[in-house]
C-alpha positions as CSV (number, residue, x, y, z in Angstrom):
1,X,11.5,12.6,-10.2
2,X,10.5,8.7,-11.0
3,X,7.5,7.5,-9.8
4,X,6.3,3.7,-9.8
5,X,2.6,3.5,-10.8
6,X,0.9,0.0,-10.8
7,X,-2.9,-1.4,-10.9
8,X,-5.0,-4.0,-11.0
9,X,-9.2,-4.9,-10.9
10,X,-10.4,-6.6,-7.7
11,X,-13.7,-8.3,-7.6
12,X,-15.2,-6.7,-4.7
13,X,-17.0,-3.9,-3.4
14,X,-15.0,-0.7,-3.0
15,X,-16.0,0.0,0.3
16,X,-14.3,-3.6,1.6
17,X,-11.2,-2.4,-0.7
18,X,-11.0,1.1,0.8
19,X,-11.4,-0.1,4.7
20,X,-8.9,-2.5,3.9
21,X,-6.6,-0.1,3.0
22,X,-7.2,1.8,5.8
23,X,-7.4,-0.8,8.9
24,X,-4.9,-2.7,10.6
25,X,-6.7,-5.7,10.0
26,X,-5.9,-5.0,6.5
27,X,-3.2,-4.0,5.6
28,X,-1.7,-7.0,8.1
29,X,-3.3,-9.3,6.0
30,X,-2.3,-8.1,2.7
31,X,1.1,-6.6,3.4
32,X,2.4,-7.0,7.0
33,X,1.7,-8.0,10.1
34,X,3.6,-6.0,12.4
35,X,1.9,-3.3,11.7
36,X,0.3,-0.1,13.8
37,X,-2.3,1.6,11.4
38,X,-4.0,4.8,11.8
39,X,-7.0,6.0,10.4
40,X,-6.9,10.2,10.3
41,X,-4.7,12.5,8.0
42,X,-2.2,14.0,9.8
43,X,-1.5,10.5,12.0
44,X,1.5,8.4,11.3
45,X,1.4,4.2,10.5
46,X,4.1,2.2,11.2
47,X,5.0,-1.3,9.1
48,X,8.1,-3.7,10.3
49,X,9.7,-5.9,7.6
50,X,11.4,-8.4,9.8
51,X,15.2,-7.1,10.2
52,X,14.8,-4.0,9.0
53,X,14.1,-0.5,10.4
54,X,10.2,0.3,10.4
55,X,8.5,2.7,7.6
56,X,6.3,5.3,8.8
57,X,4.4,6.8,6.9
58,X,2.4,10.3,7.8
59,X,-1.0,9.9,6.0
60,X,-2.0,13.0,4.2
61,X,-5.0,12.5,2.4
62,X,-8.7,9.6,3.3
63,X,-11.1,10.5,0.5
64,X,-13.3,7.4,1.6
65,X,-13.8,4.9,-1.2
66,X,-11.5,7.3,-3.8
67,X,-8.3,8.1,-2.4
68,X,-5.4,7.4,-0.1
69,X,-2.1,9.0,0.0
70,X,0.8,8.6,2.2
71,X,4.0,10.5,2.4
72,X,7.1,8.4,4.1
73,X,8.7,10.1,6.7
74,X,10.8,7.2,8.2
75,X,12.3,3.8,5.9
76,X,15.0,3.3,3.7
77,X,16.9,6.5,2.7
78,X,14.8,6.3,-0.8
79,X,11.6,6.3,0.1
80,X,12.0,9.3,2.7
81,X,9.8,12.1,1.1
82,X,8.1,10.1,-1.5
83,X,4.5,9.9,-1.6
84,X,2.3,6.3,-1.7
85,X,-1.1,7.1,-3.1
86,X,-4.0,4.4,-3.8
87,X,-6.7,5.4,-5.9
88,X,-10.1,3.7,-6.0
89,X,-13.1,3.6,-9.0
90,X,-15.8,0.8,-9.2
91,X,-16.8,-0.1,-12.4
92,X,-19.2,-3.2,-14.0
93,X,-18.6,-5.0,-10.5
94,X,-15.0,-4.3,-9.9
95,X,-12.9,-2.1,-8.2
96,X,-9.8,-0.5,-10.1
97,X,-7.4,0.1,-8.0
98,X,-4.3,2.5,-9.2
99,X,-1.0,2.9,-6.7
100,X,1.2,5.4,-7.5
101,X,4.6,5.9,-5.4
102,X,5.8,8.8,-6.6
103,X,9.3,10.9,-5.7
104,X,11.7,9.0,-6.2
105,X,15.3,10.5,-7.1
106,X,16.7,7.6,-9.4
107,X,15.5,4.3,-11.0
108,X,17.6,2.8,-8.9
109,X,17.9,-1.1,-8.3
110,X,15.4,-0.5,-5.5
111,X,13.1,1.4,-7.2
112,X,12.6,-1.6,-9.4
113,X,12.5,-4.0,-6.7
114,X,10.1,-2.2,-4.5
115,X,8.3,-1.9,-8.8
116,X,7.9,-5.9,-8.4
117,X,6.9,-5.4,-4.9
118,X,3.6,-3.3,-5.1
119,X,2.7,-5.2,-8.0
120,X,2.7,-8.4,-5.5
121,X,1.0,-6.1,-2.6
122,X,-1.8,-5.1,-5.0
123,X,-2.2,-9.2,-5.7
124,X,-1.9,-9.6,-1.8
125,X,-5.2,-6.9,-1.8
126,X,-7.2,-8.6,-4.2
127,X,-6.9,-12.0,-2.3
128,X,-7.7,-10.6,0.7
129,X,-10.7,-9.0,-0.6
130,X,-11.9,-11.3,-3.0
131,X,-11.0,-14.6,-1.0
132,X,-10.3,-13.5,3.3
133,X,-6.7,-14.6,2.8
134,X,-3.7,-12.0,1.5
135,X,0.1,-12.9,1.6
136,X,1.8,-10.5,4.4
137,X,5.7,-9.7,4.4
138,X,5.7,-12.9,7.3
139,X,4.5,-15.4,4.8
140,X,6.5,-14.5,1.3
141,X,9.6,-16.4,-0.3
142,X,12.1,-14.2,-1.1
């Protein structure tokens, strides 16, 4: 199995990086706005990307301000059964954040495209955190 793994430092707190991780209000602002997000493991959130049939994913783990994973149950064929997982550490002012999708069959042309992808969400995060303003799905040049 292939697994993308990706980070970066975000000057804030990592309580306002956790929540928004975990809130509609975030993740609408930093990935995309037609979103439905859930805040329990076991519950299932739901992002639309234009066009395209939504991606659910089942959350499976809320360690609050350490650790987030997802498993996709719904999306693309590829990213059915692979696991999204955020992990959170503040340190000297910042918080590191690590995101790991993991499960994934082949290094397929997807797999690096969705690479580029979470490299731009985690930027997304650490506008919305750091400055109010993210980049959603709506607002991106592809």
């Amino acid at each position: 199995m292939y697994q993308i793994t990706t980070m970066n430092y975000i000057n804030s707190s990592i309580e306002t990086v956790y929540k928004s991780l975990t809130s509609n209000e975030g993740l609408s602002a930093v990935w995309t706005t037609d979103c439905q997000v859930k805040n329990k493991v076991g519950e299932t959130s739901i992002f639309g990307f234009g066009n395209e049939e939504p991606t659910v994913f089942r959350i499976v783990e809320l360690i609050p301000n350490k650790e987030i994973t997802w498993i996709c149950t719904d999306s693309d064929p590829e990213w059915i059964g692979t696991q999204v997982s955020f992990e959170l550490k503040y340190h000297n002012g910042k918080t590191a954040i690590t995101l790991v999708h993991s499960g994934w069959k082949s290094p397929s042309e997807f797999f690096c495209w969705c690479s580029y992808n979470w490299s731009f969400f985690l930027y997304s995060l650490k506008l919305f955190c750091e400055d109010g303003k993210g980049i959603p799905f709506q607002e991106r040049r592809f």
